[in-house]
Every structure is written in structure tokens, then in C-alpha cells.
N, C-alpha and C positions, 0 to 999 in steps of 0.2 A: 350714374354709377361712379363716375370721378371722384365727385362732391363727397358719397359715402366713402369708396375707399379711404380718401385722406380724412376725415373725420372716424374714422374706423381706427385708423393707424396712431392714430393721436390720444384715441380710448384707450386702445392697447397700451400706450407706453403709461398711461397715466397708473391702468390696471397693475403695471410693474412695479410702479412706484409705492401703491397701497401693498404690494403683498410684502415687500422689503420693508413696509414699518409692519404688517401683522407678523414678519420673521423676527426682527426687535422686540415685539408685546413677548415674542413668549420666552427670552431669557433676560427681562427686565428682572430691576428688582422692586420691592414693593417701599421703597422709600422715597418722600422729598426731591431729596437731593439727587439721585437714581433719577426720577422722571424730568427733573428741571436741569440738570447737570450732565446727565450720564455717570454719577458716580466720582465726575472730576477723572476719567478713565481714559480720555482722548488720548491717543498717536497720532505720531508727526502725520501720517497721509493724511487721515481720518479730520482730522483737526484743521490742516489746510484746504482741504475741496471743503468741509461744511462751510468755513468761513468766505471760501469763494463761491459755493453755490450760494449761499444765502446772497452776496451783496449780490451777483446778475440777476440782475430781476429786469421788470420789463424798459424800466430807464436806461438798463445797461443795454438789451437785447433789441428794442426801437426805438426809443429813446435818440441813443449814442446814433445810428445808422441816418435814423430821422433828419437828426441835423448835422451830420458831416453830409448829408444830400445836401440839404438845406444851406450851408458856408463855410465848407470846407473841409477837410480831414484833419486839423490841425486840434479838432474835439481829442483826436488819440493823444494829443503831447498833454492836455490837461487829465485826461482819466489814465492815459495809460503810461507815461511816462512820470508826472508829476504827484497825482495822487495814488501813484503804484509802489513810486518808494516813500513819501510821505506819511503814507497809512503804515508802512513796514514799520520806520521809524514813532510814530506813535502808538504803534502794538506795542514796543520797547517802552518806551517811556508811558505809558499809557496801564498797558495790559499787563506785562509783566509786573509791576509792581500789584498792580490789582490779584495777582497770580499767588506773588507772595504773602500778601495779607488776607485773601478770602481763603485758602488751604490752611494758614494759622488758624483763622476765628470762624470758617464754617459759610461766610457768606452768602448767599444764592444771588442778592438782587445789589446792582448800584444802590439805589435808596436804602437798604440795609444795610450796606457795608458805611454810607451818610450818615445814616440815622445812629448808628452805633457810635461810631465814633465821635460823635454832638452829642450825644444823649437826647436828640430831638427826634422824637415819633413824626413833627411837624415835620422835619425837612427832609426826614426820610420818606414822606404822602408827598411831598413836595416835587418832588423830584421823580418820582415816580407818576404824579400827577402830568406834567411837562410833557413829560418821556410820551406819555398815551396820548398824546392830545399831537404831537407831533409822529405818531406811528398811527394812528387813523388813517390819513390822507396815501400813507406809504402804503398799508396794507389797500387799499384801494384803486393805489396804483398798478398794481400787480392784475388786479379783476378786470379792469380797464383795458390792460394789456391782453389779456388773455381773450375780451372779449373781442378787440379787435382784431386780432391776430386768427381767430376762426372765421373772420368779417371777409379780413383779405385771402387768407388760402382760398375760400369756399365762394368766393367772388361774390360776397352777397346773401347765398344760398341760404346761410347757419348767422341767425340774427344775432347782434352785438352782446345780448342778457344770457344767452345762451354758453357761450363761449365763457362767460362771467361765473356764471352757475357753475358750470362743469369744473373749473377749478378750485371753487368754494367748497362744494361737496368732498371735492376726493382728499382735498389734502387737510380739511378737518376730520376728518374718518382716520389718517394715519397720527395726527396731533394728538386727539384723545384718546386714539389705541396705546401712542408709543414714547410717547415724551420725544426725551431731548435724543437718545436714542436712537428710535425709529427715523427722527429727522436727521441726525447726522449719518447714518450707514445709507439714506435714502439721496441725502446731499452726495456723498460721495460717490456713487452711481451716475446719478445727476450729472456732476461736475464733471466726470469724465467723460459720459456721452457731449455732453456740450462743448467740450474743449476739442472733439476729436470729429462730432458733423458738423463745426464751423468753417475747418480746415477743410474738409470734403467738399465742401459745400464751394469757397474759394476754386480749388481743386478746378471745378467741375465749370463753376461760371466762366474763370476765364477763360479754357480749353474751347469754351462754346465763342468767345469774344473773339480768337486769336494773341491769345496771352496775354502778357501779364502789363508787356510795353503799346500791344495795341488797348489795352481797357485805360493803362495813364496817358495817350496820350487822345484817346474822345474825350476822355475828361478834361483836359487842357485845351482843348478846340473847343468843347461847350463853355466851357468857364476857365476861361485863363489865369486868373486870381486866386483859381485853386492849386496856383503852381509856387507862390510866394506866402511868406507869412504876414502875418500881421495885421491882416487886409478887414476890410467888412465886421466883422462880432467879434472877430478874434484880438478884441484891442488888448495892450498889455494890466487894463486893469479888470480888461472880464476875465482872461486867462488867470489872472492870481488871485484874486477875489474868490474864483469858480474853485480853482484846484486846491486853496485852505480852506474853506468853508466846505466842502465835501470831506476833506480831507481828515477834518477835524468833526467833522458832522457824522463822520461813519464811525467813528470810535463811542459817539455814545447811542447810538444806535442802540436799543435794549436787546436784537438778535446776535447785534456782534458785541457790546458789553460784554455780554454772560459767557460767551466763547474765550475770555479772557478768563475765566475761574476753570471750563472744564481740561485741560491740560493733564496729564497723569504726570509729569513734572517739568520742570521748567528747562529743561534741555530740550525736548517737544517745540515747546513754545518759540524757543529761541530758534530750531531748526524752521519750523512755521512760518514767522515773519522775516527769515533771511529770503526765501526761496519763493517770497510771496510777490514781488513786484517782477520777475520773471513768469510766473504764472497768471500773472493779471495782462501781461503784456501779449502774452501767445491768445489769451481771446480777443484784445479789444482790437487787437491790427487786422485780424481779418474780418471781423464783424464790420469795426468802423469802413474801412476801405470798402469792403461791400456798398454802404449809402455811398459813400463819394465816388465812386466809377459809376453808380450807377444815372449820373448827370450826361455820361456819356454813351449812355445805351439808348435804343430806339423802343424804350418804354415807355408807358405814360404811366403817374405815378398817381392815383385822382386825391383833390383837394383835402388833407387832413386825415388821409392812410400812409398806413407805414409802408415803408420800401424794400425793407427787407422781402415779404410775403410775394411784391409783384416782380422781383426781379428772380426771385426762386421759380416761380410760375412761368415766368417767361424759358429760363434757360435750361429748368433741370426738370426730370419725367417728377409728374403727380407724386410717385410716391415716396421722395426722396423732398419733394418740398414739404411734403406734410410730415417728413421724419425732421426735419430743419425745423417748423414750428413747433413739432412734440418738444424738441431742443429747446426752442424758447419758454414755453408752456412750464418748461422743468427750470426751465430759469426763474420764471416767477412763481412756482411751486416750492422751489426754494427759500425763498427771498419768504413768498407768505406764512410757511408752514413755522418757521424760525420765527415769527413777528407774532403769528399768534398764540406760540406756545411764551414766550418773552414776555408781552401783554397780560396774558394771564396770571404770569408768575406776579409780576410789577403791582398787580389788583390783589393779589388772595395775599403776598407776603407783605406788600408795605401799603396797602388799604384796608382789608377784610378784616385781618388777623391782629393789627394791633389797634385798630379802632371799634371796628364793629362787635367782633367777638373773640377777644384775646386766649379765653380757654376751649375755642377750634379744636377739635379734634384735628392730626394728620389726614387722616380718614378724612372728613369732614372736608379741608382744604384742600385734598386731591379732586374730590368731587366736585367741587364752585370753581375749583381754575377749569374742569374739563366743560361746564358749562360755560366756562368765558371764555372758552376756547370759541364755542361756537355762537353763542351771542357776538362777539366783536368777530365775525367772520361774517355773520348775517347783515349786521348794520353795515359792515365796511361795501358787501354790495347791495346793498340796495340803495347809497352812497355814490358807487359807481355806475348807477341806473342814468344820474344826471349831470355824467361827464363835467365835470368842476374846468376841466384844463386841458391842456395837454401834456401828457407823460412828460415832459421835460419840465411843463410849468410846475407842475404837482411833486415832481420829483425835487426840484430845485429850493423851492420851499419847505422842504419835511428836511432836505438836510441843515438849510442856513439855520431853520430852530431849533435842533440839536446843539450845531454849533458850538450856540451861544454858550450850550452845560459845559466844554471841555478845558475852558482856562479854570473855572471854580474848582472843576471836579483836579485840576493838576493843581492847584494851590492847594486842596486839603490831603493831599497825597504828599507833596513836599517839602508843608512849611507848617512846621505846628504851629505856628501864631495863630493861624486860622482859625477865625472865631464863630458860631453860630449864625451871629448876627454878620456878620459878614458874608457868609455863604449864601444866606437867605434873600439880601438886598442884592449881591451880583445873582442872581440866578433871576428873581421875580424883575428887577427893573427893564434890562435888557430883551426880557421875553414880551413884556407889554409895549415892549417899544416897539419890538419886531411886530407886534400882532396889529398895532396899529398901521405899520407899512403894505403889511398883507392885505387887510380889510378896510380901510380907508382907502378909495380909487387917487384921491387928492392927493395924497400924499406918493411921491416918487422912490423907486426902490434903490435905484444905483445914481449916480452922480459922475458922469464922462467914462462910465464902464462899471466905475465902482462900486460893488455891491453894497449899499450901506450897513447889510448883516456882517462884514467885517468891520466895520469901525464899532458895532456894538460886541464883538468880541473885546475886543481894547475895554472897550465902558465896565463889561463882564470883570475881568480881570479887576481893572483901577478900584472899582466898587469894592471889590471883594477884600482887597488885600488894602485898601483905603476904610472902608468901616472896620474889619479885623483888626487896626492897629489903634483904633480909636474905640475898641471895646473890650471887655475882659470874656476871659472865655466860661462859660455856664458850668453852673456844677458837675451834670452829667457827661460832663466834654474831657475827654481821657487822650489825647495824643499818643502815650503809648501803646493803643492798640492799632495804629499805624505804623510802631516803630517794629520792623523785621531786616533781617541783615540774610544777603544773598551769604549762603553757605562754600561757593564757591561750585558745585555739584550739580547745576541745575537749579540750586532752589529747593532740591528735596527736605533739608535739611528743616526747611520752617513747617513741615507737616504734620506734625506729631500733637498740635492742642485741636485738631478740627472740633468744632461743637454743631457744626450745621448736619440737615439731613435726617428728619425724624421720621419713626416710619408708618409709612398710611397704615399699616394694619392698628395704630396705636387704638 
């Protein structure tokens, strides 16, 4: 009866989550830019929780717990201090200019806002090709999560494919109901439950410990090393390796990319990424500290399960653990519903449409993204059928190859030199170099901590702005349609040539 209640409660929330995107289906609009954007319509809240429910996904919500059990809490100073204002700071530099220029020219996808401004259909597939092949493994990790996480609540009971399924199912049903839409009014529900039974949840476990001074100090009697810095993983070049390569790695994310165009103006935005490394901070400290006290509890944690699930089991009633997983579940419902409406767009706007069949109906391209919505939700688990890693390894690797896109993509944002053949050679060299580190066992990934995915940032860059100055730039290559000037107002001011956004009924 246990097993069912809390898999019951977990149905439930998911079932909340689907009717908040079928309440989105029905005051969508029947355009483009409506399903993939929302219209460009977001508000300051709206616009913050999507962006934060989207990145908590299951790396953040096991992941992050996983290994402050595993070496420390000191995981919170890279995620939750370092890459909390750093991501702020590259929203600014990053999105807001993306902000200015996709509201001029209509944009939908990074590779199109590329491929425009090159005149290169190539490196606009390019780029968007990268993007997919690095958000596979991400949307996978999500299923993985999710399977596990019904593994540990249900002790076993609710097998790993199962828990995989159920979130595959429910949150492609609200993707192809509701676009971009239904996921952000569905994130922002999300986001708030998760930010408020993390806190409960803290609340609860330590009152059951003896507070807050008896849970740090078992954990100082089990592991004393968790009382200083610098000790064990946490050397100074995993720490800054980890926290710019994520850092830089979630900006081109094609779920949080596109979050950079939906804004309704650029005072939004700006309110967004001020109040965003505050908001990142109030979940990861109690989440994180969750795994690292729990070193000092008289639990057993079995070989290669998350910790979050057995310390909830242990300390708080069934149905308040299985609202804590619902919480997490919504974290990676987030995270995938985002990924594979992004994916989709990435395939129908800068694959389908100007290679395969350039006079696409609207119509037409509404209909093959929503099929790609659930095609790359299908292979992503059945993917996750055969556990590739673990959430941290899987996780780790999907950002450092992003990465590698975000000095290119800030060179053709800030420098018009920037040449075709430049953008093409820093993007394609440093990704086969990365692919080789990943898939060749022989070869080593970091060097005394160092991840070597950031020396091939460096290489990205050098390349880029190194061929660029050594080549002229191609006919179709226009720099002025990157040149926009902040109006002073938010930005409103560059909105008046939109050309994106045609409408399915076409």
C-alpha cells in the first residue's frame, strides 16, 4: 500500500502538470513563433522560474546530492555560488544581445540567427547539428533520473524503465499540446513547488536529526575533510574548469538559448538574470547539504542509488517523500520538456526547412517538429534503457560540448571581422577533438584536475578569430544585421522590423 500511495502521489502531480499545458493549448496562438517562443511574451517571473526549472534537472536534483555525499558540499561553491552569478553575467553578455538582435530580425533558433548573419545554410545545420548530438545524452539524463528516483522511493518495488516511461510519456503529451507556452506556465508551477518542498524537506530532516548543529557535526565525525576546503575532488582546477565549462556550457544549451529571444522586453531580461544567482542559491544549499549530512546519518545508502530518495525514506512519512520525488521528477520534466521542444525546433528550422523542403508549409513544419518532439523522446529512452554513466558523468559531458559553442558564438556577436570560415573551423575542430577524449578510453580527460574541455575553449576562440583574420568574409555575410543599439528602455526600442513567426494555419 506504501509503494502505491507514493507512486500514486507522484501520478498526481505529473497529472497537474499535463493539465497546465492543456490550459496553455487553449489560449495559444496558431503561429511559429507562438509555439517555439511564446510570442517573445515572457515576464520577469514567468521567464525566471522557466529558465530555473528548465536547468534543475536530474544533475541538479541527484546529481549535485550524489556527490557532495560522495566529497563534500563544497559541489555548492561551484554550482551554486560560481556558476549562479556567472550564468547571470553571461545572460548579460550572452542573451541579452541575442535578445536585441532575434526581436529585430525575427529569429527563433541560434543556427538561424548564424546562419543569417553568414549567409551560410551550412553553418546555420552546423550548429544546430552540434547542439542535437550534445542534447541527446542531456535529454537522457533526465529519464535515467527519473527512472531511478521511482527505483529508490519504491525500494525496488517500481522497476528503473518504468519510472523512465512515465516521464517520457507525460511531458511529450504537454510539448505537442503546448509549445513553448504550455512549458513555461508549466515550469513556473514547477519551479516553485521545487524551490518550496526542498526547503520543507531540510525543515523536516533536521528537526528529525536534532538540528541543524547536530547534522554538521556527524558529518564532521564521519568525514572530517568535509570541514576544510580544497581537500579530495575539490582541487583548484576541478573547481574552475567545472564551474566555466558548465557555466559557459548552459548558455548554449538550445533550452536555455531560446529563452534568451522569449523576453516581452529587455527590462524583463535584465530583471531575470539580476535576481537569478539568488534564486539558484536558495535551491542548491539545501538540496546540496541534504547529500553531505547525510555522511553523518545512520543510513545506508546502496552502491550507485541516489541519496536524496533514502534519506527522505528514512526521516520524513511516505507521503511527503514521494512529494520530494514528485519535486524532483518536476525538475527533470522541466529540464526535458524544454529540450525537446528546442530539439525540435533546432531539426524543422535549421535542418527540414532549408535543406529538405525549403517551401514547407507553416502547417507542415508545425506538424514534423511535433513528431520530433516524440521521436527524440523515444530514442532518448530507450537510450536510457542502457545506463551509459552516471548522472554526473552524463551530465558533465553534455555541458563541456556545448562549451566549446560559446566563445564562437561571442565572437560573432561582438566582432564583425568574424568570418564564415572562421566560425566553421572554431566550432568543428575543438568538437572532434572533444569527441575523441570522450570516446577514445586512451586518451585522458583532465590533466592535475584540469579539464582539458577548457583548454579547447581557448583552441575554439584562437581558431575562430585566428582563420577570421586570415580570411575575407563571403558574399552572403552582412554584419549589419548584428549591429542593434540598446535604446536605453529595455531594448524595446529594436522591435519594430520582427520578420519571424509565420503562421501554421499558412
Amino acid at each position: 500500500m506504501s509503494v502505491a500511495l507514493q507512486v500514486g502521489i507522484v501520478v498526481a502531480y505529473l497529472l497537474v502538470a499535463l493539465a497546465i499545458g492543456l490550459l496553455a493549448y487553449r489560449v495559444a496562438e496558431s503561429t511559429a513563433e507562438d509555439y517555439y517562443l511564446a510570442s517573445r511574451s515572457l515576464g520577469t517571473l514567468v521567464l525566471l522560474f522557466t529558465t530555473f526549472a528548465t536547468l534543475l534537472s536530474a544533475f541538479t536534483f541527484f546529481g549535485g546530492p550524489n556527490l557532495a555525499y560522495q566529497a563534500g558540499p563544497e559541489w555548492l561553491i561551484v554550482m551554486g555560488v560560481l556558476d549562479g552569478v556567472l550564468f547571470a553575467v553571461l545572460w548579460y553578455v550572452i542573451g541579452y544581445k541575442q535578445w536585441l538582435i532575434g526581436r529585430r530580425n525575427g529569429y527563433l533558433t541560434l543556427g538561424e540567427m548564424l546562419g543569417d548573419r553568414f549567409g551560410s545554410p551550412g553553418l546555420r545545420a552546423l550548429v544546430a547539428g552540434v547542439s542535437l548530438m550534445w542534447l541527446f545524452p542531456y535529454v537522457m539524463l533526465q529519464q535515467m533520473g527519473a527512472g531511478e528516483a521511482l527505483v529508490g522511493l519504491s525500494g525496488g518495488a517500481v522497476p528503473y524503465w518504468a519510472g523512465a516511461a512515465l516521464i517520457t510519456a507525460f511531458m511529450v503529451l504537454y510539448v505537442v499540446l503546448a509549445g513553448m507556452r504550455g512549458v513555461a506556465w508549466t515550469d513556473t508551477v514547477q519551479g516553485l513547488f521545487m524551490l518550496s518542498i526542498v526547503w520543507i524537506a531540510v525543515v523536516w530532516v533536521l528537526s528529525a536529526v536534532g538540528g541543524l548543529g547536530a547534522a554538521t557535526g556527524s558529518m564532521l565525525e564521519a568525514r572530517p575533510e568535509f570541514g576544510s576546503f580544497g581537500g579530495g575532488l575539490y582541487t583548484p582546477g576541478f573547481i574552475v574548469s567545472t564551474a566555466i565549462t558548465i557555466g559557459f556550457g548552459v548558455t548554449m544549451f538550445p533550452q536555455i538559448n531560446q529563452r534568451f529571444f522569449v523576453a516581452e522586453s529587455g527590462a524583463v531580461l535584465k530583471r531575470s538574470f539580476t535576481l537569478w544567482p539568488v534564486l539558484v542559491l536558495l535551491l542548491f544549499l539545501p538540496a546540496f547539504m541534504l547529500g553531505a549530512w547525510a555522511v553523518g546519518m545512520p543510513v545506508e545508502v546502496p552502491e550507485g542509488a541516489n541519496v536524496l530518495p533514502v534519506v527522505l525514506n528514512e526521516y520524513t512519512p511516505l507521503w511527503f517523500a514521494a512529494l520530494v520525488i514528485a519535486g524532483a521528477m518536476a525538475a527533470m520534466m522541466s529540464s526535458s520538456d524544454s529540450m525537446l521542444l528546442s530539439g525540435s525546433s533546432y531539426f524543422t528550422r535549421d535542418v527540414y526547412r532549408p535543406f529538405v523542403n525549403p517551401d514547407a508549409s507553416a502547417r507542415r513544419e508545425a506538424w514534423l517538429a511535433r513528431v520530433g518532439v516524440g521521436a527524440f523522446a523515444t530514442l532518448a529512452f530507450f537510450a536510457s534503457l542502457l545506463r551509459p554513466g552516471t548522472l554526473i558523468e552524463v551530465g558533465d559531458t553534455a555541458f563541456s560540448g556545448f562549451a566549446l559553442l560559446a566563445l564562437p558564438v561571442i565572437c560573432a556577436l561582438y566582432w564583425d571581422r568574424t568570418t564564415r570560415d572562421g566560425m566553421v573551423v572554431g566550432v568543428v575542430v575543438p568538437q572532434v577533438a572533444y569527441l575523441a577524449l570522450v570516446f577514445v578510453p586512451a586518451l585522458p580527460r583532465s590533466y592535475a584536475g584540469w579539464d582539458y574541455a577548457l583548454a579547447l575553449m581557448v583552441v575554439s576562440a584562437l581558431l575562430t578569430v585566428g582563420v577570421s583574420l586570415l580570411t575575407d568574409p563571403t558574399d552572403g555575410s552582412d554584419a549589419s544585421r548584428f549591429a542593434v543599439v540598446d535604446s536605453g528602455e529595455g531594448g524595446e526600442g529594436v522591435a519594430d522590423d520582427v520578420t519571424g513567426g509565420d503562421a501554421i494555419d499558412d
